[in-house]
C-alpha positions as CSV (number, residue, x, y, z in Angstrom):
1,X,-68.4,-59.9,-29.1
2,X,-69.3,-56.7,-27.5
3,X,-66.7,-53.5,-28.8
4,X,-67.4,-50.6,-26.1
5,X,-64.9,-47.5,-25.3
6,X,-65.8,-47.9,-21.5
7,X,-63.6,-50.8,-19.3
8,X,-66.4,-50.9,-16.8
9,X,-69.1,-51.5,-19.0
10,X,-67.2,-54.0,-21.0
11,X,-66.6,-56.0,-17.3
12,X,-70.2,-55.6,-16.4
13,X,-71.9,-56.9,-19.5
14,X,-69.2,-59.6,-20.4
15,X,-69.8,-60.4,-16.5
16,X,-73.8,-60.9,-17.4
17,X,-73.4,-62.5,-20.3
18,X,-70.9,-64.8,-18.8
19,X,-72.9,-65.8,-15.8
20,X,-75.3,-66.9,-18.3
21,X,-72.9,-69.3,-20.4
22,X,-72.5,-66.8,-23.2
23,X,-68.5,-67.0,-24.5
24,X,-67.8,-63.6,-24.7
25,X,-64.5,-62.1,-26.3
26,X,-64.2,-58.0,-25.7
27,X,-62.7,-55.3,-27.9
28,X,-62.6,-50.9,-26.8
29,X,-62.8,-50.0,-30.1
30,X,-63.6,-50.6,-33.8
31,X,-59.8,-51.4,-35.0
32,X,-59.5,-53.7,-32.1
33,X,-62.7,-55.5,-32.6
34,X,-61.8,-56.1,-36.5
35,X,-58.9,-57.6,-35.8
36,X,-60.1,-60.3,-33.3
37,X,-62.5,-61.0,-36.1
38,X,-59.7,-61.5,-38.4
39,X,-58.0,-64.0,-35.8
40,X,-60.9,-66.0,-35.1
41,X,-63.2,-68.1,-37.5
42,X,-66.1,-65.6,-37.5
43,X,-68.7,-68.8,-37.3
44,X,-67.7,-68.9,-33.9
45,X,-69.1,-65.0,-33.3
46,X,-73.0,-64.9,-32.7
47,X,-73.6,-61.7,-32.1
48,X,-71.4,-58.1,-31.7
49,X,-73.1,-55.7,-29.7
50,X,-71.0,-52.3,-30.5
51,X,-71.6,-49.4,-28.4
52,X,-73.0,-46.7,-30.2
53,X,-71.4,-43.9,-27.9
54,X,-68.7,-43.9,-28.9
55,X,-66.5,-40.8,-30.4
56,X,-68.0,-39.6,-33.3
57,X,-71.2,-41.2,-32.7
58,X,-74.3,-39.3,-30.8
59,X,-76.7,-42.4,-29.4
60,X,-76.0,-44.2,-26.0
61,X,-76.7,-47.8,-26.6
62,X,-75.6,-50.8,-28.0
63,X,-76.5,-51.5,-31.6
64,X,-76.3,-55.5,-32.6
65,X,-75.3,-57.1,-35.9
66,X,-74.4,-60.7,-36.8
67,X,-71.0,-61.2,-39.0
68,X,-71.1,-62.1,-42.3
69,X,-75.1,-61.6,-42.5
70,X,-77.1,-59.0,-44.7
71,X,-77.5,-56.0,-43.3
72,X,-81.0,-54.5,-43.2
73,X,-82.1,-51.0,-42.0
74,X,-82.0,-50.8,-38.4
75,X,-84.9,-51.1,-36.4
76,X,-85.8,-50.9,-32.8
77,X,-85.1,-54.7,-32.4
78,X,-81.3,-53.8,-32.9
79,X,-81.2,-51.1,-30.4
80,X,-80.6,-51.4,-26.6
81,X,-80.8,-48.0,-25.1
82,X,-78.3,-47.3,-22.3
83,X,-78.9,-47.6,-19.2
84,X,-80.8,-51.1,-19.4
85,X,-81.2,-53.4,-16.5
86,X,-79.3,-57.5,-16.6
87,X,-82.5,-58.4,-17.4
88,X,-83.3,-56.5,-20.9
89,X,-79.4,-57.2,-21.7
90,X,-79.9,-60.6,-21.4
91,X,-83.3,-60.8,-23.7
92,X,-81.7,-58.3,-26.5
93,X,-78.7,-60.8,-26.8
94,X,-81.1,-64.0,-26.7
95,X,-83.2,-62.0,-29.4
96,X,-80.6,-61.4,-31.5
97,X,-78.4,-64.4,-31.3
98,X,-82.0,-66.6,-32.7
């Protein structure tokens, strides 16, 4: 799942991920993005990459979590920093999805 504010970069990364197999369901905000969780059997989510840009936040990246898993303190594994090539995208999602 990837939740981002931004419609282009929502196309372009579910676009990369796609290309590469990935099933990739979209949400523009939090709300949105909880509620497609609450529709779908959350086994079936891997990964959510949620932009961390967006209003009220002040870092320009994605931040990844897996559903349903324990939560430890962020590190620099969980970050991608904005801009990042198809490349890096595609080895932060592999990494996180392991």
């Amino acid at each position: 799942m990837i939740v981002d504010d931004e419609p282009e970069v929502l196309e372009k990364v579910k676009s990369f991920l796609e290309d590469e197999e990935f099933d990739v369901v979209t949400a523009t905000n939090s709300r949105q993005a909880l509620e497609l969780l609450g529709e779908t059997d959350e086994k079936n989510v891997d990964l959510i990459l949620v932009d961390t840009s967006m209003p009220g936040t002040n870092k320009n990246g994605f931040f990844s979590m897996k559903p349903k898993s324990t939560m430890h303190t962020a590190d620099a594994a969980s970050f991608l920093q904005k801009p990042f090539t198809r490349e890096q995208l595609l080895h932060f999602v592999r990494s996180g999805t392991k």
